[in-house]
C-alpha positions in Angstrom: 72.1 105.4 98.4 71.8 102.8 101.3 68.6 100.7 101.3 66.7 101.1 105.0 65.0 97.7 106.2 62.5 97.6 109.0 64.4 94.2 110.7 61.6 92.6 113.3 61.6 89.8 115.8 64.7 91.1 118.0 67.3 88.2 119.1 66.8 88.8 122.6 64.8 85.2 122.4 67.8 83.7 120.7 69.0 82.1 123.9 65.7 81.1 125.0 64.9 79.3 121.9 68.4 77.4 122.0 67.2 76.1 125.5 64.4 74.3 123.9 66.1 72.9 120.8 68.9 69.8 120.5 72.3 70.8 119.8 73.7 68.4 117.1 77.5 68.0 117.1 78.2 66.5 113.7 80.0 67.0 110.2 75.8 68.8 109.7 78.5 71.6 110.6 81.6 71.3 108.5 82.3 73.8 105.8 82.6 72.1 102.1 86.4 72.0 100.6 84.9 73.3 97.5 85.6 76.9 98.4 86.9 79.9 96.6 90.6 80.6 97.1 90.9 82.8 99.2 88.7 81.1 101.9 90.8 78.5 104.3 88.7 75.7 105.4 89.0 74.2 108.9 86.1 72.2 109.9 83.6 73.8 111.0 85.9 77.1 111.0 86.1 78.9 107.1 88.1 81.8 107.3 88.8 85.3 104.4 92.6 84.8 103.5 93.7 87.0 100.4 95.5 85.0 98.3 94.7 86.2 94.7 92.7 88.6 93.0 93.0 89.1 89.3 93.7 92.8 90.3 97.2 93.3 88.4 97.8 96.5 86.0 100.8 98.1 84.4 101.9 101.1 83.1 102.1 100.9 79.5 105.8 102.1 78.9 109.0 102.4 81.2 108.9 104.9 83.4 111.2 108.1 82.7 112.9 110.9 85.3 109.0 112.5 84.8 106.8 111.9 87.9 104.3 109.8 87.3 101.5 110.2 89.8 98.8 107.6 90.7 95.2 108.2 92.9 93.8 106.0 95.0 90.1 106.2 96.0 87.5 104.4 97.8 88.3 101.3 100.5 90.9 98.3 100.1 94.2 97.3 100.1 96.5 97.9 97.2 100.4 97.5 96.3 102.3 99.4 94.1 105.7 98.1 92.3 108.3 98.0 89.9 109.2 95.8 87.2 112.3 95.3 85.4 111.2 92.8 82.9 108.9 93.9 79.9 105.7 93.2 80.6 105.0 91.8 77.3 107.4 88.8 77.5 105.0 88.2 80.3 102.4 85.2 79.1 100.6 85.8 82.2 100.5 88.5 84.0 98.9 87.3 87.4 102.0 85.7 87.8 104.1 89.1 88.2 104.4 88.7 92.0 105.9 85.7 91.6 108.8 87.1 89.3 112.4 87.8 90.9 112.2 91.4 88.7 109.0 92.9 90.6 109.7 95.2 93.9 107.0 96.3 95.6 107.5 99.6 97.0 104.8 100.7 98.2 101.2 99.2 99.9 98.1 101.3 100.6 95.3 100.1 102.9 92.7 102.6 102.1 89.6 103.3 103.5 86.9 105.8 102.4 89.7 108.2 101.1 92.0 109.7 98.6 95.6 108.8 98.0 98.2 109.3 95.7 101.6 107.6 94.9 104.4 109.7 93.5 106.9 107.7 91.3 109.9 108.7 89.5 113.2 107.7 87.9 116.2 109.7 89.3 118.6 111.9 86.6 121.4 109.3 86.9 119.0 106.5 86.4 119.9 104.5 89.3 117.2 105.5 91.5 113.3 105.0 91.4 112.0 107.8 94.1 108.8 107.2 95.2 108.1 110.6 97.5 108.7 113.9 96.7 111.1 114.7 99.5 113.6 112.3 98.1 113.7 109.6 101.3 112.1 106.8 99.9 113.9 105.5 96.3 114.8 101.9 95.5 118.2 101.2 93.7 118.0 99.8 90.2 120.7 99.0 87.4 121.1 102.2 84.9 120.6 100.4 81.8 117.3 98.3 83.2 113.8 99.7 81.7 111.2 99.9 84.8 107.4 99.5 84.5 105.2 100.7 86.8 102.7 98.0 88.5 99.4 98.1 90.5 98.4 95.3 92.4 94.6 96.0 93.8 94.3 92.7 96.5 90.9 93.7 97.4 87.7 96.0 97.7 86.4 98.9 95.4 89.4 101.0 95.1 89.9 102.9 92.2 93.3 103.5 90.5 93.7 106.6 88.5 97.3 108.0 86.0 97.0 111.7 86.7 100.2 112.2 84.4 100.0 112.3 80.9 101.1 110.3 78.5 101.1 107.4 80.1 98.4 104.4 80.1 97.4 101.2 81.5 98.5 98.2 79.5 95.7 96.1 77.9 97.3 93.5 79.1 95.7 92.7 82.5 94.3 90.4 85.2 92.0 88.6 84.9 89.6 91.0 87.4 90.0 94.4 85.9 88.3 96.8 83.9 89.6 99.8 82.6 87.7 102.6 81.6 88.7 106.3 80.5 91.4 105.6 77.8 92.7 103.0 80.1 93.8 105.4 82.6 91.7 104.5 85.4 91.1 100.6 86.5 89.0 99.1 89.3 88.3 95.4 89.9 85.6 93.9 88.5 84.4 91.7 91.2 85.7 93.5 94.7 86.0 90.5 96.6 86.6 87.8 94.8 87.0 84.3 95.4 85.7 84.3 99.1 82.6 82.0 98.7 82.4 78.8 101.0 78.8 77.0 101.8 78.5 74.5 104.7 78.6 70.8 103.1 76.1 69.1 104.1 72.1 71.1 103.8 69.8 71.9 106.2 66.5 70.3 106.6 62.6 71.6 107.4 63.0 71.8 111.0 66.4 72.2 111.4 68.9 75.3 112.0 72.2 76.0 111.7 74.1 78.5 114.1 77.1 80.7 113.2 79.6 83.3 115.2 81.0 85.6 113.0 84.2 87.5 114.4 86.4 90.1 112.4 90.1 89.1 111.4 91.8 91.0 114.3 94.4 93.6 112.4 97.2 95.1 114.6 95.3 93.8 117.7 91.9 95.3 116.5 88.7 94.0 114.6 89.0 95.3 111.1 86.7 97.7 109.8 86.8 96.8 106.6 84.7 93.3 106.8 81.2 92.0 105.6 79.4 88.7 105.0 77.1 88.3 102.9 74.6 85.1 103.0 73.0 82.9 99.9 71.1 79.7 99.8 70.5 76.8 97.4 68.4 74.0 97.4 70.9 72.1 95.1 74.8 70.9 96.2 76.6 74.3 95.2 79.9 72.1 94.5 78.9 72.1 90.9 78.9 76.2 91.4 82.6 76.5 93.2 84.4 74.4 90.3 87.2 76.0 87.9 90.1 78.2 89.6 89.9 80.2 86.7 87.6 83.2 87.4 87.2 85.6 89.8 83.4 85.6 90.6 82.0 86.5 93.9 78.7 85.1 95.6 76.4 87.9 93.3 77.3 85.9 90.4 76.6 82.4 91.4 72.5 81.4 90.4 71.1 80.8 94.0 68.4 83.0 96.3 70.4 86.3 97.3 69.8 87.9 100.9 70.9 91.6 99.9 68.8 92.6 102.8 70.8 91.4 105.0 73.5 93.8 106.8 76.7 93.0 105.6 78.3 94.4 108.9 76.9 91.6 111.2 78.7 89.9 113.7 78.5 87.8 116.4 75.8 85.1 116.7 73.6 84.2 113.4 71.0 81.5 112.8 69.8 80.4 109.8 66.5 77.8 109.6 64.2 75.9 107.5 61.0 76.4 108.9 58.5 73.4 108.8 56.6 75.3 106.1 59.5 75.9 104.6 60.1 79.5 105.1 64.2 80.3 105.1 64.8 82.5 109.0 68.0 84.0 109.3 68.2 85.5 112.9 71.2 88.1 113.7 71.6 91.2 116.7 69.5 93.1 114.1 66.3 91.1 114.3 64.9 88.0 111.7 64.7 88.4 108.1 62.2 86.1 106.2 62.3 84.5 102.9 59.5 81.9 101.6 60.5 79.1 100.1 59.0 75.6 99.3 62.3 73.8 99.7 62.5 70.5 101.9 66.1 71.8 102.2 68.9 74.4 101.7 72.5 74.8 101.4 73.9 77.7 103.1 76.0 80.1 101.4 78.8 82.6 101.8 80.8 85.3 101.2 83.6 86.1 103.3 85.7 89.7 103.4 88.2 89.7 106.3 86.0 87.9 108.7 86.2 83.9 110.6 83.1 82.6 110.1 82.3 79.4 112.9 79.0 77.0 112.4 78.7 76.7 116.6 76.0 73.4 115.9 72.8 72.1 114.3 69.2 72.2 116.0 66.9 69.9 115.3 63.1 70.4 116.4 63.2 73.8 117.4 60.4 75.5 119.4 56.8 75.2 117.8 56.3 78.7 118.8 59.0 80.0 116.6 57.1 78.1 113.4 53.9 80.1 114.1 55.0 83.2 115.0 53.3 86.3 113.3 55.8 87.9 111.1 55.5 92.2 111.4 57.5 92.7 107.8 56.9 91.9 104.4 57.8 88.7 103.7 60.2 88.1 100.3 58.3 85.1 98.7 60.8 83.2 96.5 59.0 79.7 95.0 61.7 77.4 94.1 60.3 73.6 92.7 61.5 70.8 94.6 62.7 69.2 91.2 64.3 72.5 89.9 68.2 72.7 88.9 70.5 75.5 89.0 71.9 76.8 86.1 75.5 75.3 86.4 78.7 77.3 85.3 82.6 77.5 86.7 82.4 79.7 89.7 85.7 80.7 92.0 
């Protein structure tokens, strides 16, 4: 079910209200180096690079002239391989793409759909086929045992063994679940890693603004993107230590905008009003949060977008402080002398 939001205040005043504010050109824009890993910092310029994901699974035992077929559903990206060394003598399996034995022989980029991969091991041993039709095989040793490996990179997609008797191994990364006597896996966090906050905060008064552009795929904006946007009144470096885990930006203990549409792009503004009420300002109107903060750190979470911080306004237009809200407004109190719960985030 998708959650309907009345949005008010349209941005047709954006420009207007930019005309009566100071641009500031200063490191007030400059995205922290405390960012998940696969987020590339630049500046003012953080961009969603997939570099890990915890998303590795294998087929409990070698795989045999039987077909073994695997489903796909839902949206991502997703590669399936081979692996001539047992998975066992493996003491971590996240590092399997980085092992001279693993071929990948296959990558699905799916997206709101069904797929399936066909794998099997030829009579004479020397061939794993991976289409019905015979065209597509990759040439191993006879003797060499071959597991089966799923690499899910990204999103919600599903993973499913439709053949029987085999599983998934227990043995996993570190962002899986597997449910349904461990023949169906998923990631636990779909996009992990990807949260990145702009260093320095924002005071009462002041405003941040963004330009969010989709990572251009084959020449085109990817469909597949979202951003999602948190705020803390405390430095969220103490939340973006330890390469360890997998989290994403629902995980971290800060003030969530789920009402915010994750498709947005282009221009974005997010402000601390003088009465401390948190704005943020996108093509699909202003969204309102109440705070009592005297600041806030803005907050992240990038999936195949560049996100830009354009400047810093200082003093904006009186007229925006006292203008009459139409929606509800979220009221979130936060003490000035409050601290956030602090824990090893990606």
């Amino acid at each position: 079910m998708v959650d309907v939001i009345q949005w008010l205040n349209p941005l047709e005043t954006m420009a207007e209200s930019l005309g009566q504010s100071n641009p500031v050109a200063d490191s007030g824009c400059s995205f922290s180096s405390h960012c998940g890993r696969n987020v590339i910092v630049d500046g003012a310029t953080a961009r969603w690079n997939s570099v890990v994901s915890g998303g590795r699974v294998v087929v409990d035992k070698p795989i045999s002239p039987k077909e073994l077929k695997l489903s796909f559903d839902g949206k991502g990206h997703a590669e399936v391989g081979i692996l001539t060394k047992d998975p066992a003598s493996i003491p971590d399996i996240n590092q399997v793409e980085n092992l001279k034995e693993l071929t990948v022989i296959q990558s699905a980029r799916i997206y709101k759909q069904t797929g399936t991969a066909n794998i099997k091991r030829s009579d004479c041993g020397r061939k794993i086929i991976t289409e019905a039709d015979k065209k597509s095989s990759v040439t191993v040793r006879r003797n060499d045992k071959v597991w089966v490996t799923v690499n899910i990179i990204f999103g919600d997609l599903e993973v499913e063994i439709e053949t029987e008797g085999y599983n998934f191994s227990n043995k996993t990364g570190g962002n899986i679940q597997l449910e349904n006597n461990d023949t169906w896996a998923n990631l636990k966090f779909p996009n992990p890693c990807a949260v990145c906050f702009v260093g320095k905060p924002i005071r009462r008064k002041e405003a941040l603004n963004f330009q969010i552009d989709p990572i251009l795929r084959d020449g085109k904006p990817s469909r597949n993107f979202s951003i999602k946007i948190a705020i803390s009144q405390s430095n969220p470096v103490n939340l973006m230590s330890g390469n360890d885990t997998y989290d994403d930006i629902t995980s971290l203990p800060v003030i969530h905008f789920d009402e915010f549409p994750k498709k947005c792009k282009n221009e974005i503004k997010i402000r601390l009003s003088q009465n401390g009420t948190v704005q943020i300002t996108s093509e699909k109107g202003t969204l309102n949060k109440e705070t009592n903060n005297d600041q806030i750190y803005c907050i992240f979470e990038l999936c195949r977008i560049k996100l830009h911080c354009k400047s810093k306004i200082v003093d904006f237009s009186p007229s925006v402080e006292t203008a009459s809200p139409i929606d509800q407004v979220d009221t979130i109190v936060v003490p000035p002398d409050s601290e956030y719960f602090r824990s090893k985030r990606c």
